[in-house]
N, C-alpha and C positions, 0 to 999 in steps of 0.2 A: 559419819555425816558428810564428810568433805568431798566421799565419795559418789555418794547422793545428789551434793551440789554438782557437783562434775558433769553428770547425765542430765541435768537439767539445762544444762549450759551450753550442752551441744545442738547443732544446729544441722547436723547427717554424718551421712559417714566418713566423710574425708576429715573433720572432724574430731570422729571421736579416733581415726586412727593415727591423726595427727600428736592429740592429746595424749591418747590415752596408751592406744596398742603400738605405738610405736617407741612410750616409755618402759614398754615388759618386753627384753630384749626375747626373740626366737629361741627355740633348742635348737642346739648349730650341730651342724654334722649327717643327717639327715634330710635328706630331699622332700619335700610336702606336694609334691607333685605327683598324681596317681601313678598307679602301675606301671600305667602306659605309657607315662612324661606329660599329661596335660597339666599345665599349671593351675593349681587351686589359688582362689584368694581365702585369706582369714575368714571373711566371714561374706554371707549374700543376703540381700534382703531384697524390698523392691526397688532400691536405689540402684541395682545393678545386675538386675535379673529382669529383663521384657517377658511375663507369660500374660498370651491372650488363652481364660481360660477356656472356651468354647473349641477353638479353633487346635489347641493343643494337645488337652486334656479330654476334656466330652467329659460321657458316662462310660463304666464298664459295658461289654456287647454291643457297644456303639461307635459307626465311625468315626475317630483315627483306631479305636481300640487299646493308645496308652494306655491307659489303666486296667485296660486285660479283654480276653475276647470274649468270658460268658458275662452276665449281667450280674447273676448271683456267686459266680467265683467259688472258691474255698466254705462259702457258708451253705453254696446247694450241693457240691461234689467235691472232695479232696484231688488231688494228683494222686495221679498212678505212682505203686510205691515199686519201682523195678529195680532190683541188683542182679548185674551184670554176670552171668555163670557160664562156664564153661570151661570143661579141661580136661585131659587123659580121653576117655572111652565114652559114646553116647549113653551107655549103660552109668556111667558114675556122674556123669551131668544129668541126669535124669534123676538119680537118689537128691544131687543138690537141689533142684528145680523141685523136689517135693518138699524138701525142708525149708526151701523158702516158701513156699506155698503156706506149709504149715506154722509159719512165725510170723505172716498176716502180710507177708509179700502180695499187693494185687495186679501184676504183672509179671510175665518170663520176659527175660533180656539173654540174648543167646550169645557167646563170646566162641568164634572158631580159630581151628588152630593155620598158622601160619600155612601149611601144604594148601588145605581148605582155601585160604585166600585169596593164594596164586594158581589155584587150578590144577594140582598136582595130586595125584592117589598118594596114599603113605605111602605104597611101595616103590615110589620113584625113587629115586638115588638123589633129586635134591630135597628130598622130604628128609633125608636121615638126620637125626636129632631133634628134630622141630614134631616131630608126632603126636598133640595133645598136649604140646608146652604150654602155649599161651589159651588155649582156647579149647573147645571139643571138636575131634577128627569127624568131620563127615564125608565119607567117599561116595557114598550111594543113597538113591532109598531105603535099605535097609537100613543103616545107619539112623538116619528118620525117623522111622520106625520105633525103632528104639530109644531115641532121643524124646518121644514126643511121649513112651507107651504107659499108659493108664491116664495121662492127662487128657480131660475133653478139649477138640480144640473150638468146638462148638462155645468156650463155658469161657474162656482165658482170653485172653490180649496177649500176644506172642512179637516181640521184639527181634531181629537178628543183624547183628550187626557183621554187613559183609557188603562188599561192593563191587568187586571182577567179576565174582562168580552169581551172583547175586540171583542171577535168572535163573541157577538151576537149585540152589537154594528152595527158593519160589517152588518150582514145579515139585522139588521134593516135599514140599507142606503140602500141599495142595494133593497130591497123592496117597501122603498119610488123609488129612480131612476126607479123601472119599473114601480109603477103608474103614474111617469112623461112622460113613455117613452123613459128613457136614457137609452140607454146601458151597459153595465158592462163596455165593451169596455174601454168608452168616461168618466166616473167617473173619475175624476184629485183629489188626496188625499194624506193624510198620515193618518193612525192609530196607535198609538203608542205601544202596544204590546209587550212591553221590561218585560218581568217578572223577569230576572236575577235582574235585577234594582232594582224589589221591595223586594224582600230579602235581600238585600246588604243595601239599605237604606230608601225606602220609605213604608215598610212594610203594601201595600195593595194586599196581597195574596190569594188566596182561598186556591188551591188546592197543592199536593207536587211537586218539582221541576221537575219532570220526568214525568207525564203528561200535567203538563203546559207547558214543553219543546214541546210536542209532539202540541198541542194546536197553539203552535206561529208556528212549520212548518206546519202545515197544512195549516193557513193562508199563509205561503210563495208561500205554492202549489198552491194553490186555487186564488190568486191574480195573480203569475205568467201564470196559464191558462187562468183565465177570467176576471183580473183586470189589462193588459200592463201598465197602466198610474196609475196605486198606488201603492203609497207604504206602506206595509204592516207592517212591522218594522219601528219606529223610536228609535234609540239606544240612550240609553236616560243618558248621564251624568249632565242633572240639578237635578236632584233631589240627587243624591249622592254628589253634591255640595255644594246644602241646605242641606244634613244631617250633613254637620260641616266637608266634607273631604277638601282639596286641592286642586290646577290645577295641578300638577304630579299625585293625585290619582285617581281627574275628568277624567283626558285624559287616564290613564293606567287603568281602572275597565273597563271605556265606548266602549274602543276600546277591551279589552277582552273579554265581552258580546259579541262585535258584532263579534269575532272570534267563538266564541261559538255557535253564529247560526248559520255561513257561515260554519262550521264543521257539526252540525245537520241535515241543508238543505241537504247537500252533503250524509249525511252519510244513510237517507232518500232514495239516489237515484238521487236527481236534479244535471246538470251541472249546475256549479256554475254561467256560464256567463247568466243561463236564469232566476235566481232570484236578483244578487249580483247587476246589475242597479238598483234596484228599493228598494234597502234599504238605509235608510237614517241616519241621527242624529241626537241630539237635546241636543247645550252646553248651559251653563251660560255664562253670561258674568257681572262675580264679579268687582268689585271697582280696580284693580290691572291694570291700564291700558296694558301697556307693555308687561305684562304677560300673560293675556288673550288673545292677539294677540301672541304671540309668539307659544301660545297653541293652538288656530285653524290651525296655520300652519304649526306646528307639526302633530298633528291631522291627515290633509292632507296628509303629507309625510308618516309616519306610513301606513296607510289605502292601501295608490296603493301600495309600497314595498310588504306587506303582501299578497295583492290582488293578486300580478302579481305573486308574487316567490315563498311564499309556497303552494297560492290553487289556482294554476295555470291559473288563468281567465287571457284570452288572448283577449277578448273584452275591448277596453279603457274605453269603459263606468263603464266597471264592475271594476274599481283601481279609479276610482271618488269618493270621502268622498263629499254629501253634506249635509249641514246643517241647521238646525232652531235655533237661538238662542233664549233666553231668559235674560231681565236682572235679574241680584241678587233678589230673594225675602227678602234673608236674610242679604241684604246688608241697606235694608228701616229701619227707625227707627221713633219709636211712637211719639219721638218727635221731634217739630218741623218737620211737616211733609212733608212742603213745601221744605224743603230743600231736602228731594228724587227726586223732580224733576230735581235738578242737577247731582246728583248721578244718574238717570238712561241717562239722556245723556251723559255724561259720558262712563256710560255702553254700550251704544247703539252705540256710537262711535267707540268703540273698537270692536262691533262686525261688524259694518262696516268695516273698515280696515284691518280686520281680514279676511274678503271674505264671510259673511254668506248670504246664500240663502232665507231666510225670518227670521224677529224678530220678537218680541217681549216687547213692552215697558211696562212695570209695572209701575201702576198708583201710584200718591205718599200718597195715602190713605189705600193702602193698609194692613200696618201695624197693621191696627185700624179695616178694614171690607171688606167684597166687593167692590169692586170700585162705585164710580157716575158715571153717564155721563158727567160729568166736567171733573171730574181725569180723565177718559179714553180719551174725547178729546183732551186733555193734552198732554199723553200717546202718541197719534197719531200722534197731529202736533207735537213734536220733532222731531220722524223718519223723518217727511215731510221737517223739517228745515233739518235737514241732509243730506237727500237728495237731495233740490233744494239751498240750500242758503248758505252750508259750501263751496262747491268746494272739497271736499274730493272722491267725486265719479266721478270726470274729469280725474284722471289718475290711472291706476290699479297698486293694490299692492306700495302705497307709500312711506310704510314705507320697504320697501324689500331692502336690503342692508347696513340697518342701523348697525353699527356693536354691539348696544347691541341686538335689535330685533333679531340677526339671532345667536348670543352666547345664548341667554335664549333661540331660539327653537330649538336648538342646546342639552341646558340643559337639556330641558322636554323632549324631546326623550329620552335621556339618561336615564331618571328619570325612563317612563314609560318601558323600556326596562328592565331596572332590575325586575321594578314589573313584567314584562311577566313571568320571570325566574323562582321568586318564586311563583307564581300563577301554571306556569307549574310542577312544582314540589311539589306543594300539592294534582295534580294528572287533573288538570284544575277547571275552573269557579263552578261547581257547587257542588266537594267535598270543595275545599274555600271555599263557602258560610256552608257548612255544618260544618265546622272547624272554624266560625267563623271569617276569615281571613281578612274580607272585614271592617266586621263589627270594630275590634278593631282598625285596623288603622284608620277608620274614627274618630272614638271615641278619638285616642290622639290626630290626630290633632287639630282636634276641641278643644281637651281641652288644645292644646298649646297656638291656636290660644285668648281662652278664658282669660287664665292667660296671654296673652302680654297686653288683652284689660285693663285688671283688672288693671293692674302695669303700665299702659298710656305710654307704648311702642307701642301701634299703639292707635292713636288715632282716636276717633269716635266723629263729631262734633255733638255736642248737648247733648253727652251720657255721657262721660267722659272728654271734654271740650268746654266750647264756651256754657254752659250751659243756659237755658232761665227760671227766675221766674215763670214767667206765660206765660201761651200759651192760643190765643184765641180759640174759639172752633171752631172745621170746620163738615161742612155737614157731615152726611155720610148716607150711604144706610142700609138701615134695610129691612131684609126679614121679611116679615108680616108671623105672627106665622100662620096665618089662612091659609094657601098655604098649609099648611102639611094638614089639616082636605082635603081641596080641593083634594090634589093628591093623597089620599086616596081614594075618593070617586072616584074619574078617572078609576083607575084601578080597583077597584071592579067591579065597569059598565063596563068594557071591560070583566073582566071575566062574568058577566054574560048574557051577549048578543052573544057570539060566539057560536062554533061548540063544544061541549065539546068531542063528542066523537072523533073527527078531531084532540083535544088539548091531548085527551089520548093517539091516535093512533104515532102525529108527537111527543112524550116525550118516547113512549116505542122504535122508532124508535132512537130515540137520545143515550137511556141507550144503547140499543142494540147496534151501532155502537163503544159506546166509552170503550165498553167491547173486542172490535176486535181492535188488536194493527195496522193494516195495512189500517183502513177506516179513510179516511179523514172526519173529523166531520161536516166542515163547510157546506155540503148539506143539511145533516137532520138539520142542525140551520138555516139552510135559510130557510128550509120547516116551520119549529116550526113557525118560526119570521109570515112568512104569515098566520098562524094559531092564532095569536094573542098569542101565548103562550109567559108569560112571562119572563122578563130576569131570576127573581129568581125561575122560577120552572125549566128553563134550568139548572141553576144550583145545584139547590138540586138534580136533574138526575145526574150530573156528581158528584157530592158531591157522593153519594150513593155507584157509582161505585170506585171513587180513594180515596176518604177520602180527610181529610183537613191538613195541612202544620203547626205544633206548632215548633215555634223557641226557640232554646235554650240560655237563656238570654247571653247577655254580659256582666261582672263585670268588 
């Protein structure tokens, strides 16, 4: 009863924290302050949260798009359910790509291997070891081929996550689709293509930032005339994620890339409204529940404002932010590995609630190797429990008016606003990256966030508490070292059963064009690609002509 009188007595919130919450002393020893270091208070209501709801919130499919960019969300169409595959031989990423198919995966998500990345055939000598490690080798067309063979691509939404090479990637689909018979048209995709990205944090680069630039519009060019249904760009803040940044630096780097190219595209010649549909994104979604939601819905809000009022795109489509999430890689831990599994639904949750257009579940083996096909099952049915057995996707935008969800997206606006500022005043995106700017902020945070972990101010179960003596051992996937001798020998036989003068004629055709600042590349790559020429002689041609990109360390 006294404490009934109590609440009747108070008169707001300073109040009742005076009274009340400031007589229950805190759990000491732990930081309350998100992931990221933004300070929470106990508690929000409207005493301390400004939302004007029209102007913030709207409706779903409405502009600002908080609350999500279809109308009907989750209850007229699910997220694409995509896990990430790729490894050894096209041929054994092609069995995984049908087993997920077959366990109600409705997306391919394509993972290549490191040579692949940097533009290198297995058979270079800096390929040795890395041959189908992290991802599936593709040297050629053929490869492609094989990678893609019995699946329609007419039928699938095909994902590939690569960004150097990315244009010839492209023309290698797009060559399979016409021995299928599909159209350019009808191809449904995303290619990832973010190179500011990989300067800033995931440092798989070839070439220097101003013909790479030229490289990602041309694909904008060339997908907007003959590729309506893909997307060409995926603006990529997980990987700046995983390099140790924040959700304030995730959503403020990610959405200044994609201002960077929506400025390039234009500056090229394109109206904005005929490429700015069909570019996408691709977040994390870290351990911070709250926050991570707070930050796709931000994300959203940012995107149309910018869209609509400084580069004038007056199609709705073109002020729609969609996106792919992914969960944390760098949130899995070696040990005890099982318990990732929680940790990524979790993660999954939050990018559900958040509004994301296809995910991503990371398997909880991952820490340790490439995934099984256990982990990846795993991976899958969570999304699926999510999806059919939470009730999380019966009504849209749930958490929308919660008064801390809409003050922390509230915050991270704010957050990434100031970064615009000084990003714009280092002259934009890509003298930042030459000045470093990207890189050191990632670099404190991370090392803030590392010193909280150390001093068990955020605590990691299994790492620095809740420890386990011994851990049983569990399965895991091993690429069979003999796969490299194999895809080795692949591509040699493909070089030497072709047209050689056909593969001299479509590579001086290639140098020639990327010597002319006004020729869009991607034709003579789609010629090359049909020539069987390979990804890495495509790119010693372009190497030749722009040279290669050495970064200047961070201390």
């Amino acid at each position: 009863m006294a404490l009934t009188e109590d609440r009747r007595g108070l008169t707001g919130m300073d109040d009742w924290r005076r009274e009340l919450y400031d007589a229950s002393p805190e759990r000491g020893g732990e930081l309350n302050s998100t992931i990221s270091g933004l300070p929470n208070d106990p508690l929000y209501s409207p005493e301390n949260v400004e939302l004007d709801y029209e102007s913030a919130l709207g409706y779903p499919g409405v502009y600002p798009f908080t609350r999500g960019v279809y109308p009907s969300m989750y209850r007229g169409k699910l997220w694409t359910m995509r896990q990430f595959a790729g490894f050894g031989t096209a041929a054994e990423t092609n069995e995984r790509f049908r087993y997920l198919l077959e366990h109600g995966q409705t997306g391919l998500s394509t993972a290549f291997d490191m040579p692949s990345l940097m533009g290198y055939d297995s058979d270079h000598e800096r390929s040795l070891g890395e041959v189908g490690r992290e991802g599936v080798a593709v040297d050629s067309l053929d490869d492609m081929e094989t990678l893609f063979s019995g699946i329609p691509l007419g039928e699938v939404s095909t994902s590939m996550t690569i960004n150097s090479t990315a244009a010839m990637a492209l023309a290698f689909y797009v060559c399979v689709a016409e021995q299928q018979g599909v159209p350019r048209a009808e191809l449904r995709g995303t290619i990832q293509t973010d190179i500011l990205k990989e300067y800033i944090a995931q440092k798989e680069w070839i070439f220097p930032p101003e013909p790479s630039m030229r490289l990602v519009v041309d694909m904008i060019e060339f997908c907007a005339e003959e590729m309506p249904r893909w997307h060409p760009v995926s603006i990529s803040g997980y990987h700046i994620r995983e390099a140790g940044s924040n959700a304030p630096q995730e959503l403020a780097f990610t959405l200044a890339n994609g201002f960077a190219y929506v400025e390039a595209a234009v500056e090229r010649g394109l109206d904005v409204d005929d490429f700015a549909p069909r570019l996408s994104f691709f977040f994390n979604a870290h351990l911070d529940f709250f926050e991570e939601i707070a930050k796709y819905r931000a994300a959203r809000r940012i995107w149309a404002r910018e869209l609509r009022d400084r580069y004038g795109a007056r199609n709705p489509r073109s002020w729609l932010m969609r996106f792919h999430t992914q969960t944390a890689g760098v949130s899995l831990t070696a040990q005890q590995p099982e318990v990732n599994i929680v940790r990524t639904a979790l993660e999954a949750m939050s990018a559900v609630l958040g509004g994301t257009q296809s995910l991503h579940t990371n398997s909880f083996d991952e820490a340790l190797a490439l995934p099984t096909e256990h982990a990846v099952r795993i991976a899958l049915r969570t999304q699926q429990v999510i999806a059919h057995e939470t009730g999380v996707v019966n009504t849209i935008d749930p958490l929308g008016g919660s008064w801390y969800v809409e003050d922390l997206t509230n915050r991270l606006e704010k957050e990434a606003y100031e970064y615009f500022e000084r990003i714009d005043k280092l002259g934009g995106v890509i003298p930042a990256i030459k000045e470093n700017f990207f890189q050191r902020e990632i670099a404190d945070a991370s090392f803030r966030y590392q010193s909280e972990v150390e001093a068990k101010q955020r605590i990691i179960v299994g790492v620095n508490r809740y420890q386990a003596d011994e851990e049983p051992p569990i399965e895991l996937l091993r690429v069979d070292p003999a796969l490299e001798g194999e895809q080795i020998a692949r591509v040699q036989a493909v070089r030497a059963r072709r047209d050689s003068a056909a593969v001299e004629k479509a590579l001086a055709q290639l140098q020639e064009a990327a010597s002319v600042e006004d020729r869009n590349l991607m034709p003579p790559i789609v010629e090359a690609s049909r020539e069987y020429v390979t990804m890495g002689e495509m790119c010693d041609s372009l190497r030749a002509v722009w040279g290669v990109w050495r970064e200047t360390p961070v201390f």
